[in-house]
Z-matrix of the N, CA and C atoms (Angstrom, degrees):
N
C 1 1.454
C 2 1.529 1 111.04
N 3 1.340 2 131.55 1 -43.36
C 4 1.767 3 144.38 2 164.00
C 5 1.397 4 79.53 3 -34.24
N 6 1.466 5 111.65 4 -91.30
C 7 1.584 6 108.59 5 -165.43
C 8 0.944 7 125.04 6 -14.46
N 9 1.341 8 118.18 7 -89.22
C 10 1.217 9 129.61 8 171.09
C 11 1.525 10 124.97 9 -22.43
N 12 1.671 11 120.24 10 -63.84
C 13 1.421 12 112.92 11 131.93
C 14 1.772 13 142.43 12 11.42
N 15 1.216 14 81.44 13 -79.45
C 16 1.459 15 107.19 14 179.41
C 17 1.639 16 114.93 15 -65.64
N 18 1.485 17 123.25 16 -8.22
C 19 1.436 18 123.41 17 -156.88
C 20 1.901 19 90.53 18 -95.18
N 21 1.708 20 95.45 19 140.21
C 22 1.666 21 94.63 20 -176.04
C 23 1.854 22 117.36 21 -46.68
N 24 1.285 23 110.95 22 -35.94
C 25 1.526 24 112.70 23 -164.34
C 26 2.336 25 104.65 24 -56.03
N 27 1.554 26 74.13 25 -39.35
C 28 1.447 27 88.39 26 -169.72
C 29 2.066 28 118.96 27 -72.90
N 30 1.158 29 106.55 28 -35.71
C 31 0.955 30 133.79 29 142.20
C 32 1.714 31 132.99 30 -19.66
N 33 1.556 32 96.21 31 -64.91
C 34 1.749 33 126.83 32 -179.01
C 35 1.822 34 88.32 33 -79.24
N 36 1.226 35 126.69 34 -34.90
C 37 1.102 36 126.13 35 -178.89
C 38 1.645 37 130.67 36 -78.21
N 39 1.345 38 98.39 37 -29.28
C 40 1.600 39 123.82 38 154.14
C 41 1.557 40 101.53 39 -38.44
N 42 1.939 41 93.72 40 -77.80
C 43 1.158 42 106.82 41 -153.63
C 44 1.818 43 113.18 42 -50.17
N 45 1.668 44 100.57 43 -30.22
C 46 1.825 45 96.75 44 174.34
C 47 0.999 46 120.87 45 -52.72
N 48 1.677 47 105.06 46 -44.12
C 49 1.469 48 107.44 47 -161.92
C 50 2.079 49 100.98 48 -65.07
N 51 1.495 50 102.56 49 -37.82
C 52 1.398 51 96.16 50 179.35
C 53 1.804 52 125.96 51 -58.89
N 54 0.878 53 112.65 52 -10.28
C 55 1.958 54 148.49 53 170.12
C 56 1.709 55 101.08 54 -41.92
N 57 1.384 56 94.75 55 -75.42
C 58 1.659 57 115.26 56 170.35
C 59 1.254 58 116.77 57 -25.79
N 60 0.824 59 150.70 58 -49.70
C 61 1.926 60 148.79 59 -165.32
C 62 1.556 61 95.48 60 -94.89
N 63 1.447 62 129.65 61 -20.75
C 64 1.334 63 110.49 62 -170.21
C 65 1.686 64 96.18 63 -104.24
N 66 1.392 65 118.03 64 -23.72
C 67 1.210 66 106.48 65 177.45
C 68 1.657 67 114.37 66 -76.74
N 69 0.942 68 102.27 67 -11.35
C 70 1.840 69 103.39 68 173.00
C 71 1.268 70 113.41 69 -82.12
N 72 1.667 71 113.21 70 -33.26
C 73 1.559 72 115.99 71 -169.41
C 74 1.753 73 89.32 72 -69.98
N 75 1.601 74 105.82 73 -64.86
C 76 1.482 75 97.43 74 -169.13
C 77 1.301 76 120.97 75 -51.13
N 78 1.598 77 134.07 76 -12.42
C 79 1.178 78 134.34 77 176.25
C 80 1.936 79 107.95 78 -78.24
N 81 0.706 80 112.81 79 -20.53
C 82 1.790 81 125.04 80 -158.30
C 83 1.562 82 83.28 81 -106.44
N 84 1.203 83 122.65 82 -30.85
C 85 1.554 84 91.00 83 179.66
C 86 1.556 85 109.42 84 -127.80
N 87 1.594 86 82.18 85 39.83
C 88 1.732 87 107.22 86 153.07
C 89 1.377 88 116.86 87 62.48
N 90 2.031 89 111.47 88 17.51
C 91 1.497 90 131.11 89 -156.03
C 92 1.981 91 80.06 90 -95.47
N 93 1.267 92 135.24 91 77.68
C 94 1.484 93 119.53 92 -177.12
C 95 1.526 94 112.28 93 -84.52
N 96 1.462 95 114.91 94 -11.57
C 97 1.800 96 110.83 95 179.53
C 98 1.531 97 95.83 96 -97.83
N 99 1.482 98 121.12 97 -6.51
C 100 1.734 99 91.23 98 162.84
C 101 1.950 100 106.94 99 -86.02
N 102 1.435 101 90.59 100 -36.14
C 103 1.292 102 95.09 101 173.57
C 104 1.579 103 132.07 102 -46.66
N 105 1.122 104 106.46 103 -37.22
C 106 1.851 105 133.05 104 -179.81
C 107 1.864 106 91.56 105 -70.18
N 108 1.487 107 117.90 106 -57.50
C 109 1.097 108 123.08 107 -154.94
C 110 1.770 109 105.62 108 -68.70
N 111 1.644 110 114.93 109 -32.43
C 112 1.247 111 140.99 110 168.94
C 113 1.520 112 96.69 111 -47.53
N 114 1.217 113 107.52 112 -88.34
C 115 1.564 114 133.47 113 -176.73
C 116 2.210 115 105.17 114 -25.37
N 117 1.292 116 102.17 115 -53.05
C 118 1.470 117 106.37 116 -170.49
C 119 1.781 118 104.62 117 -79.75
N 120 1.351 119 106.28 118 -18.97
C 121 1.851 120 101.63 119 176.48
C 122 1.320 121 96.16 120 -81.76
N 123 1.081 122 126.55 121 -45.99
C 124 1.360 123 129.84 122 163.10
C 125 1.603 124 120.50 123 -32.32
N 126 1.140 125 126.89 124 -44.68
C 127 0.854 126 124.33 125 171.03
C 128 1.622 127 139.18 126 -99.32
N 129 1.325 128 101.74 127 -8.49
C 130 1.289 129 130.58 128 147.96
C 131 1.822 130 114.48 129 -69.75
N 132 1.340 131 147.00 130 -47.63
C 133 1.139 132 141.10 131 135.35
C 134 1.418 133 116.36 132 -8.37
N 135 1.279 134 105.11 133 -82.76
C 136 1.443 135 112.15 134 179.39
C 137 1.485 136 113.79 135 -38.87
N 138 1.420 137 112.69 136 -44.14
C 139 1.445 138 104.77 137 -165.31
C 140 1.440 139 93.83 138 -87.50
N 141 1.269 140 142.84 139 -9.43
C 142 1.218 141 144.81 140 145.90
C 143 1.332 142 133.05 141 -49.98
N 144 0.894 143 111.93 142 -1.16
C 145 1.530 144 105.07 143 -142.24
C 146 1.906 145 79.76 144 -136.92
N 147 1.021 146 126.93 145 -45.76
C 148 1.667 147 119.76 146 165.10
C 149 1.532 148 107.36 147 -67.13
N 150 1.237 149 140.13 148 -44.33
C 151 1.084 150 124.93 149 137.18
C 152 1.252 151 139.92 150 28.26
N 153 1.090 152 99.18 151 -119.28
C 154 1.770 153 125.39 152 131.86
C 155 0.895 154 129.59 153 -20.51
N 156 1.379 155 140.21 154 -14.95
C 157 1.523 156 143.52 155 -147.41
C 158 1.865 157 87.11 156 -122.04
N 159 1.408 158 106.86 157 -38.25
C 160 1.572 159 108.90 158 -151.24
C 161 1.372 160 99.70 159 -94.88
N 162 1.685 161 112.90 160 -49.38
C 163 1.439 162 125.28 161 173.87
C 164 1.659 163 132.38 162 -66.27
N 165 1.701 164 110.80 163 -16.25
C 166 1.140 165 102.75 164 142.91
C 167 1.474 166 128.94 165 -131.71
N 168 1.836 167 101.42 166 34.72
C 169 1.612 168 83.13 167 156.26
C 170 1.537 169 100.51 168 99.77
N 171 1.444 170 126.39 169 -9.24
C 172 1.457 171 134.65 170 -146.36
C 173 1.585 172 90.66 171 -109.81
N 174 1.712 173 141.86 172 12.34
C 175 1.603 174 113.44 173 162.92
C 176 1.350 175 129.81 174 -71.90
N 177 1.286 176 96.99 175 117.41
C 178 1.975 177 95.99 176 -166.70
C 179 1.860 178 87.77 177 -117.15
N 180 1.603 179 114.22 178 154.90
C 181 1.235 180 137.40 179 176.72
C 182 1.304 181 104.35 180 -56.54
N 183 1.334 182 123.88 181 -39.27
C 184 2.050 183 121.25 182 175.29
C 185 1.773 184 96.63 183 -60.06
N 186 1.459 185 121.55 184 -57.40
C 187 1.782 186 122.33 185 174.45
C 188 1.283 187 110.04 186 -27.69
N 189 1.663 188 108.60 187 -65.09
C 190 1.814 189 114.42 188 178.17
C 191 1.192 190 108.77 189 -28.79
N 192 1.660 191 102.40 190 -56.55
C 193 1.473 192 84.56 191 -142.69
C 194 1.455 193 95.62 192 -93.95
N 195 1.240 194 125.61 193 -31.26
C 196 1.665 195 131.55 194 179.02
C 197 1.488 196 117.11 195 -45.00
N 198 1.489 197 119.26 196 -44.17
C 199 1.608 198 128.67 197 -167.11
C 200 1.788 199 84.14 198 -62.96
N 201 1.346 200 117.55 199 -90.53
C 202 1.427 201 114.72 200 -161.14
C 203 1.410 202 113.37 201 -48.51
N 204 1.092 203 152.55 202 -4.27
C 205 0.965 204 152.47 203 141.22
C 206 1.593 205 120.55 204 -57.23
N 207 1.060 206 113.18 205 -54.94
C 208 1.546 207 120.72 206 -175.02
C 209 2.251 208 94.16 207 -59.55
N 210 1.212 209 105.70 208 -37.74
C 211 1.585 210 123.15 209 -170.89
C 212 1.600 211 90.12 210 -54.06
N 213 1.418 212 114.90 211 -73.23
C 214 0.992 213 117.98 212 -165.18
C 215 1.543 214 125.50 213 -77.99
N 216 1.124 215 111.50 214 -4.53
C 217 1.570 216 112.22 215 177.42
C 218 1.810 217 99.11 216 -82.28
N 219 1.273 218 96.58 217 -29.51
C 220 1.674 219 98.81 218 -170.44
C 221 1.632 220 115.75 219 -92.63
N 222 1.400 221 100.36 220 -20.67
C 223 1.614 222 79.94 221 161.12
C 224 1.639 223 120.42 222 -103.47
N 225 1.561 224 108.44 223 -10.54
C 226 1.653 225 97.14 224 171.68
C 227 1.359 226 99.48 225 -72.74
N 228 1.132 227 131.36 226 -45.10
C 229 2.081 228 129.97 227 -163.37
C 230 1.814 229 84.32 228 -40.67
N 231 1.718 230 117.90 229 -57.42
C 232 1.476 231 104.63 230 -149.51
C 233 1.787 232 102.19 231 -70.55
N 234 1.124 233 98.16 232 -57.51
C 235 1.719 234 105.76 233 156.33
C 236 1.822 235 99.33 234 -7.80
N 237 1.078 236 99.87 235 -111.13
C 238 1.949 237 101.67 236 175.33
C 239 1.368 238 122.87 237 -20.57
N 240 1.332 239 114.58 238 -47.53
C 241 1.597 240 120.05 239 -164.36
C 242 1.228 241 86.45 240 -88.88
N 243 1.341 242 142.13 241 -38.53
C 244 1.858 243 119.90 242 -167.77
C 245 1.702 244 105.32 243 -80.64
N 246 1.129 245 113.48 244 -23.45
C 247 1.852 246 125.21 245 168.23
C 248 1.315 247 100.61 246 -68.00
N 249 1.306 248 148.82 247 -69.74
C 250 1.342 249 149.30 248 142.43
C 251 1.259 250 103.17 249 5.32
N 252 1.330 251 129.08 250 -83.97
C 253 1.377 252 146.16 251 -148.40
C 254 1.764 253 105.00 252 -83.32
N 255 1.581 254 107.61 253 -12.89
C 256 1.860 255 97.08 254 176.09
C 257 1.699 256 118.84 255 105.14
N 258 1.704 257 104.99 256 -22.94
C 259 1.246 258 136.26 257 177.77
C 260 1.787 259 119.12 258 -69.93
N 261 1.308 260 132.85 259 -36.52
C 262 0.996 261 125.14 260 143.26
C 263 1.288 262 112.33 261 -125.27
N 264 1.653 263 108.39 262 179.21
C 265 1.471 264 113.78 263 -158.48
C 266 1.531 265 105.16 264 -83.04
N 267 1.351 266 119.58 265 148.78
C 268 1.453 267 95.84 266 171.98
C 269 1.317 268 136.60 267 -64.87
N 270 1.706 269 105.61 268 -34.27
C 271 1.272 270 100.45 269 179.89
C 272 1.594 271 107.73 270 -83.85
N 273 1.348 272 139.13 271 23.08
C 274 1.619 273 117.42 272 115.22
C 275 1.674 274 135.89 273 -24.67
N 276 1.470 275 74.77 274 -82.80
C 277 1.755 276 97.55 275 175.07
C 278 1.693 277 125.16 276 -45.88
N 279 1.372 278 104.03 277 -33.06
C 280 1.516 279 122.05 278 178.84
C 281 1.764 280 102.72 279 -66.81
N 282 1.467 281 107.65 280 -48.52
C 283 1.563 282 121.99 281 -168.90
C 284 1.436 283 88.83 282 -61.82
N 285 1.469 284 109.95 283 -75.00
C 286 1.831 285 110.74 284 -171.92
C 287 1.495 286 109.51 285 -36.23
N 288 1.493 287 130.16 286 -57.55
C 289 1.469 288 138.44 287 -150.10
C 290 2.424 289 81.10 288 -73.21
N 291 0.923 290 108.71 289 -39.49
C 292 1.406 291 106.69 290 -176.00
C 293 1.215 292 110.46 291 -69.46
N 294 1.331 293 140.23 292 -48.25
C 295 1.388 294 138.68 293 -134.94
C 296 2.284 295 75.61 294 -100.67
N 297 1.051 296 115.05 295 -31.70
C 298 1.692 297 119.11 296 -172.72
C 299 1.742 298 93.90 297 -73.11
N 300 1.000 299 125.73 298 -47.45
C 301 1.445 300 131.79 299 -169.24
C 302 1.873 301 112.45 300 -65.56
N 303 0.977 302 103.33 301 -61.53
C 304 1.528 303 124.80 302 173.97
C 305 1.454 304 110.95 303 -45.92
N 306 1.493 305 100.76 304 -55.49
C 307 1.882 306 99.71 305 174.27
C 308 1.146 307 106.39 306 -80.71
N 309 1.263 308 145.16 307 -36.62
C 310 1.604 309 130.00 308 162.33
C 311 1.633 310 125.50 309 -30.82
N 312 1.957 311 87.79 310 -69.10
C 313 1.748 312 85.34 311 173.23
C 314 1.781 313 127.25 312 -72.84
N 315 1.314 314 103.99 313 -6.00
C 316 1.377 315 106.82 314 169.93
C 317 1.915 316 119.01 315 -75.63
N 318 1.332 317 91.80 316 -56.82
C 319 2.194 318 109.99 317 167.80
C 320 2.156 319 90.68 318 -39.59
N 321 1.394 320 102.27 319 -72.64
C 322 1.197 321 104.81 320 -173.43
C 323 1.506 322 132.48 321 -18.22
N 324 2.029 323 100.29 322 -63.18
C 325 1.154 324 83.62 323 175.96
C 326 1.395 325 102.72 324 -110.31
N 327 1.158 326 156.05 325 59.50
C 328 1.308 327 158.13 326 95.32
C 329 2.009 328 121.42 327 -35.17
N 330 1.387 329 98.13 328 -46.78
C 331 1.496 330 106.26 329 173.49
C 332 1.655 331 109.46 330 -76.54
N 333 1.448 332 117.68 331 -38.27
C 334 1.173 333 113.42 332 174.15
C 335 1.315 334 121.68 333 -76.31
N 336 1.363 335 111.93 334 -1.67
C 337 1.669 336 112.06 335 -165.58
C 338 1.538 337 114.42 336 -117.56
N 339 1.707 338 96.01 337 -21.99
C 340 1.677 339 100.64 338 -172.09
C 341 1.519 340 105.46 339 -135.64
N 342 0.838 341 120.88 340 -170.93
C 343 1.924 342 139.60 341 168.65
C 344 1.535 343 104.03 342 -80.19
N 345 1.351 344 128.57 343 -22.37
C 346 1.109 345 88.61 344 159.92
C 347 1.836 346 147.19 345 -113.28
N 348 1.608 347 86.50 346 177.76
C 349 1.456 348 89.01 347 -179.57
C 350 1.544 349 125.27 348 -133.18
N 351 1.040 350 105.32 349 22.45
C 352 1.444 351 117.68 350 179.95
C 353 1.775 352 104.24 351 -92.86
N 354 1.226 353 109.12 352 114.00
C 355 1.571 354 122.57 353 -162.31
C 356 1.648 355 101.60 354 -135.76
N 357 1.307 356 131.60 355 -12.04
C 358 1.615 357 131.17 356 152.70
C 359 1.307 358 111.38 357 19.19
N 360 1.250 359 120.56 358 124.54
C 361 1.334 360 120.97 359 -173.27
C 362 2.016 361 83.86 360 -75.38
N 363 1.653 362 107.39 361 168.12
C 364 1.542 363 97.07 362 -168.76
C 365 1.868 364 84.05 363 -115.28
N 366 1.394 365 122.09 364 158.61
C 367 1.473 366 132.50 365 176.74
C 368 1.135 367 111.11 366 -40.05
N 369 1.562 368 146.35 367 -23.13
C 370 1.516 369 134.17 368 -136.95
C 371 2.072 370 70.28 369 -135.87
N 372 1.274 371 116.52 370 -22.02
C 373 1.906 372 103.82 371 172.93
C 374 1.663 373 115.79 372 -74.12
N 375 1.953 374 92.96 373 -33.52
C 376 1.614 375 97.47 374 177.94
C 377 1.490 376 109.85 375 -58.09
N 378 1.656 377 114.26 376 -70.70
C 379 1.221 378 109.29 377 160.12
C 380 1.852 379 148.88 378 -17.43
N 381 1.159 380 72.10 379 -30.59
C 382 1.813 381 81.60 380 170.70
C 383 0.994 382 132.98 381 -115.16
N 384 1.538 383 95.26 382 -0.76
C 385 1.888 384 113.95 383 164.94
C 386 1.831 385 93.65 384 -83.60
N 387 1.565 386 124.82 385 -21.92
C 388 1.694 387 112.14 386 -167.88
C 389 1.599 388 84.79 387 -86.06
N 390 1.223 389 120.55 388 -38.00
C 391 1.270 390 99.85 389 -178.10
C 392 0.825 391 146.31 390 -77.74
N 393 1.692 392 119.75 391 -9.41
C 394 1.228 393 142.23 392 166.67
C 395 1.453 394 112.95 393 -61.05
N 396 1.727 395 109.50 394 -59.90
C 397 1.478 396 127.06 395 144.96
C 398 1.764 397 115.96 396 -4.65
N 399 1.398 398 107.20 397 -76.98
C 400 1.593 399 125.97 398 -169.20
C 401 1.423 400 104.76 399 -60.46
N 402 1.175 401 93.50 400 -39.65
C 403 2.202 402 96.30 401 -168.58
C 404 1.655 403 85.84 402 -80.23
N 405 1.239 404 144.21 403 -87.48
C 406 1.172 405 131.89 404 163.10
C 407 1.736 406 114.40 405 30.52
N 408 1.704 407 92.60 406 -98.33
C 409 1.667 408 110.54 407 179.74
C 410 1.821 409 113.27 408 -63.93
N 411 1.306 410 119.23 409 -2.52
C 412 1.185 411 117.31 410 177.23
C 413 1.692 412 105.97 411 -89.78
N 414 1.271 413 112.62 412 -51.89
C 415 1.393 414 128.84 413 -175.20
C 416 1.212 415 106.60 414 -61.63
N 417 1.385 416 122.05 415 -30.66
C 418 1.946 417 120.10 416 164.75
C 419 1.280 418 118.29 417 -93.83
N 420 1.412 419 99.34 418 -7.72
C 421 2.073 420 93.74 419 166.48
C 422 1.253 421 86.66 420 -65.50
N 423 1.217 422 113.25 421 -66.35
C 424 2.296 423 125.50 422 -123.46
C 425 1.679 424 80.31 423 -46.30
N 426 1.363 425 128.67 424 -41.59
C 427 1.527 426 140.08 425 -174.90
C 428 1.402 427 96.06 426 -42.47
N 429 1.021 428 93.21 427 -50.38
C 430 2.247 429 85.10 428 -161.49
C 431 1.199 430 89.77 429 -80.57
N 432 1.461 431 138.94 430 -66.71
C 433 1.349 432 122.90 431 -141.65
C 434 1.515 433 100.53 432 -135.52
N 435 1.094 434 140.29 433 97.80
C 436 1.931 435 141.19 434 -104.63
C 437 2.219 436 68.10 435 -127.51
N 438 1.084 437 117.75 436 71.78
C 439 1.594 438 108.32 437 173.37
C 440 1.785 439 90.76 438 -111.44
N 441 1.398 440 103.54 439 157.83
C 442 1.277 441 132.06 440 -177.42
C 443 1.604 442 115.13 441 -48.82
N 444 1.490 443 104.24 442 -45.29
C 445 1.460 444 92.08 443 -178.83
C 446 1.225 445 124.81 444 -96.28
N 447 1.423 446 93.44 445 -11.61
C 448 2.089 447 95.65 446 155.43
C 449 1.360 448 131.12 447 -63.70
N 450 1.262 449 102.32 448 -36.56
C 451 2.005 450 124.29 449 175.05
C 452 1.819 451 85.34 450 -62.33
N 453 0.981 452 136.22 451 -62.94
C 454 1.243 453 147.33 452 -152.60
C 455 1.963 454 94.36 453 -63.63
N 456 1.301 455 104.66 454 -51.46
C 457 1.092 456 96.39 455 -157.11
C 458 1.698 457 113.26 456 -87.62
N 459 1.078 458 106.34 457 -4.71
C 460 1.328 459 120.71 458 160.79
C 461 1.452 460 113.56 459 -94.27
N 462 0.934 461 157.08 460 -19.73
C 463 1.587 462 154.78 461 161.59
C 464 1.235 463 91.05 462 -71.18
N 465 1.088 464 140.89 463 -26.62
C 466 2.657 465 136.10 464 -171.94
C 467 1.447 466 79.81 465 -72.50
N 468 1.970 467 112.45 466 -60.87
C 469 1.371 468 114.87 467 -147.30
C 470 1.683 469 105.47 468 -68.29
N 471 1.345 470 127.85 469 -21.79
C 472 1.908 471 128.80 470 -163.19
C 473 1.994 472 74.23 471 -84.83
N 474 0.939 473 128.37 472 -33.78
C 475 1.454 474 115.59 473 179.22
C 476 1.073 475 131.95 474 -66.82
N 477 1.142 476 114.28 475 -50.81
C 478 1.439 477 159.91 476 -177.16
C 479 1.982 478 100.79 477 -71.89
N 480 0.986 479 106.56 478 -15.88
C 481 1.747 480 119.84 479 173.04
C 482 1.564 481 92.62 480 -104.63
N 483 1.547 482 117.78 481 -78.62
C 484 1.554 483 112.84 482 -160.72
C 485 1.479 484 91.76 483 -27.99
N 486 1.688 485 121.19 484 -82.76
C 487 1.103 486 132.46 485 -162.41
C 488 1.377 487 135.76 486 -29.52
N 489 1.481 488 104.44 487 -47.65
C 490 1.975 489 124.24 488 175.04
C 491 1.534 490 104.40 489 -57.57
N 492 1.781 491 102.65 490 -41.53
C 493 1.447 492 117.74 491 -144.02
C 494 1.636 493 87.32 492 -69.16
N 495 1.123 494 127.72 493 -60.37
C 496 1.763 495 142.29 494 178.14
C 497 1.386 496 104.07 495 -36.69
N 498 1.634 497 120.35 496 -58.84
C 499 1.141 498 123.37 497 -146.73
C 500 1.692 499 93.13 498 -89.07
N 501 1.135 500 115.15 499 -37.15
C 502 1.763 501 106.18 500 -175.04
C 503 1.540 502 103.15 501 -83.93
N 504 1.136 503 149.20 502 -20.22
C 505 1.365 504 158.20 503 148.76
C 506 1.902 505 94.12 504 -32.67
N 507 1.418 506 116.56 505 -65.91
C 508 1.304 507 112.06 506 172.03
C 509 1.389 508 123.23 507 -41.92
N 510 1.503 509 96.17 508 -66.62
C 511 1.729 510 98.18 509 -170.39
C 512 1.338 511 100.64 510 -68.18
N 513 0.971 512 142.70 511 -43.33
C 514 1.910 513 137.22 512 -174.29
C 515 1.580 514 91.90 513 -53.10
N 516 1.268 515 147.76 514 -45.77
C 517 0.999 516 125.17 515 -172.73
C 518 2.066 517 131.78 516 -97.88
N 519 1.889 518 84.68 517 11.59
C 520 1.741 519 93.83 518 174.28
C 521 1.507 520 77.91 519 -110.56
N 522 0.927 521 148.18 520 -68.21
C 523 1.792 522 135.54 521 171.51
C 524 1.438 523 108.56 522 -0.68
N 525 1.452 524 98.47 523 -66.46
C 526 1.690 525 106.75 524 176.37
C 527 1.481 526 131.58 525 -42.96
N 528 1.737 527 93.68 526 -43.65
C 529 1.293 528 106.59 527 177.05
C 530 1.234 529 111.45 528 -62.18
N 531 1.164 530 111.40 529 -72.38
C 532 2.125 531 119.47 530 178.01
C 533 1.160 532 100.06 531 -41.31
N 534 1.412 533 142.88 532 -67.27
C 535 1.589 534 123.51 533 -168.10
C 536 1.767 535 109.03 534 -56.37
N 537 1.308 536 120.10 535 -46.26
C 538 1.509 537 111.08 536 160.16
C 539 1.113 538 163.45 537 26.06
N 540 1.923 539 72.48 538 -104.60
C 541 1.336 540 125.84 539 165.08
C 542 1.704 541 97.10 540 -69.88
N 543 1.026 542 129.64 541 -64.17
C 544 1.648 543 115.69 542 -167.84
C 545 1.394 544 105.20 543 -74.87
N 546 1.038 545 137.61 544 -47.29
C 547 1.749 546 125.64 545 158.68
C 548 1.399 547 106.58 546 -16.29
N 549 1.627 548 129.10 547 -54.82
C 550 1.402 549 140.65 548 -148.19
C 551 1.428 550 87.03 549 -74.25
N 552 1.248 551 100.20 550 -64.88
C 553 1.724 552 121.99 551 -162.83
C 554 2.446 553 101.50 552 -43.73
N 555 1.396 554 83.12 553 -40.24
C 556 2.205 555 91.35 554 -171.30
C 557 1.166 556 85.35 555 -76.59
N 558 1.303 557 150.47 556 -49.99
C 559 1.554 558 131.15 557 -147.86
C 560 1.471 559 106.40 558 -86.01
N 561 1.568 560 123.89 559 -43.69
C 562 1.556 561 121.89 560 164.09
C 563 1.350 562 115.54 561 -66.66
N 564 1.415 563 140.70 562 5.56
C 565 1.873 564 137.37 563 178.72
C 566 1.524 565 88.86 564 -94.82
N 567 1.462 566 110.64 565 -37.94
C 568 1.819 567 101.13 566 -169.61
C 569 1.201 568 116.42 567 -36.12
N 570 1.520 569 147.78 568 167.10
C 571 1.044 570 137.45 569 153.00
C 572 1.384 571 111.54 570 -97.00
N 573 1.272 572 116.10 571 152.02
C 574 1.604 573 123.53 572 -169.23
C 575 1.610 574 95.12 573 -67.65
């Protein structure tokens, strides 16, 4: 497990998760271009850090599970802190913190209850993780440089989140069902 640890991808992934406390401080004390500047190494890491993972050979089971985690601690924290701060609406943040909660305790007891384990984020979840992403880096531009089509393009994206966030919350959980359901379907064809 050190090992594993120790491998650069995982590492670069540390370092995101360490990102988090300074991008909140700089947000709270209203610093949003260190914050913005935080936010984009941050996301440059990440895309670093798979990278790395593939090109030398370095995907270890702590990576799995560490990368999406580090993802999601860092965009719900800003989620909260920009609702905090007046910057997005809450009931954004409420939808996101819900649609994250619901598939947790659902994966949960599905893994605890059955064989399976196929939990794949589904196409319309990827999507709404870029958009979550976009509204994110839009809502800490409009801060630095408050121009029209940034305001613009962050009010599509707080929409453009409520909306994905609802609709992939759905499909992640009829996804669920069909994989399931055919798990159910392979383990009763076996023959005893």
């Amino acid at each position: 497990m050190l090992a594993q640890l120790r491998s650069y991808p995982n590492l670069l992934t540390l370092l995101r998760l360490g990102f988090v406390p300074f991008v909140v401080n700089s947000i709270m004390d209203g610093h949003y271009g260190i914050a913005l500047t935080l936010f984009v190494l941050a996301g440059v890491s990440d895309g670093l850090d798979g990278l790395l993972a593939r090109s030398l050979g370095q995907r270890t089971k702590l990576g799995e599970y560490l990368d999406p985690i580090a993802d999601k601690l860092l965009i719900s924290t800003l989620f909260l802190v920009l609702s905090a701060m007046h910057r997005i609406p809450w009931r954004v943040t409420v939808v996101v913190f819900g649609r994250d909660i619901i598939i947790l305790i659902i994966c949960t007891l599905v893994y605890v209850t059955t064989s399976l384990r196929d939990f794949r984020p589904s196409l319309l979840g990827k999507a709404n993780t870029v958009a979550q992403i976009v509204t994110l880096g839009a809502t800490l531009l409009v801060e630095v440089v408050p121009w029209f089509w940034i305001a613009a393009a962050k009010k599509i994206g707080i929409w453009t989140v409520f909306s994905l966030t609802i609709v992939s919350a759905l499909h992640y959980v009829y996804l669920l069902g069909v994989r399931l359901h055919s798990t159910m379907e392979r383990s009763t064809a076996r023959p005893a």
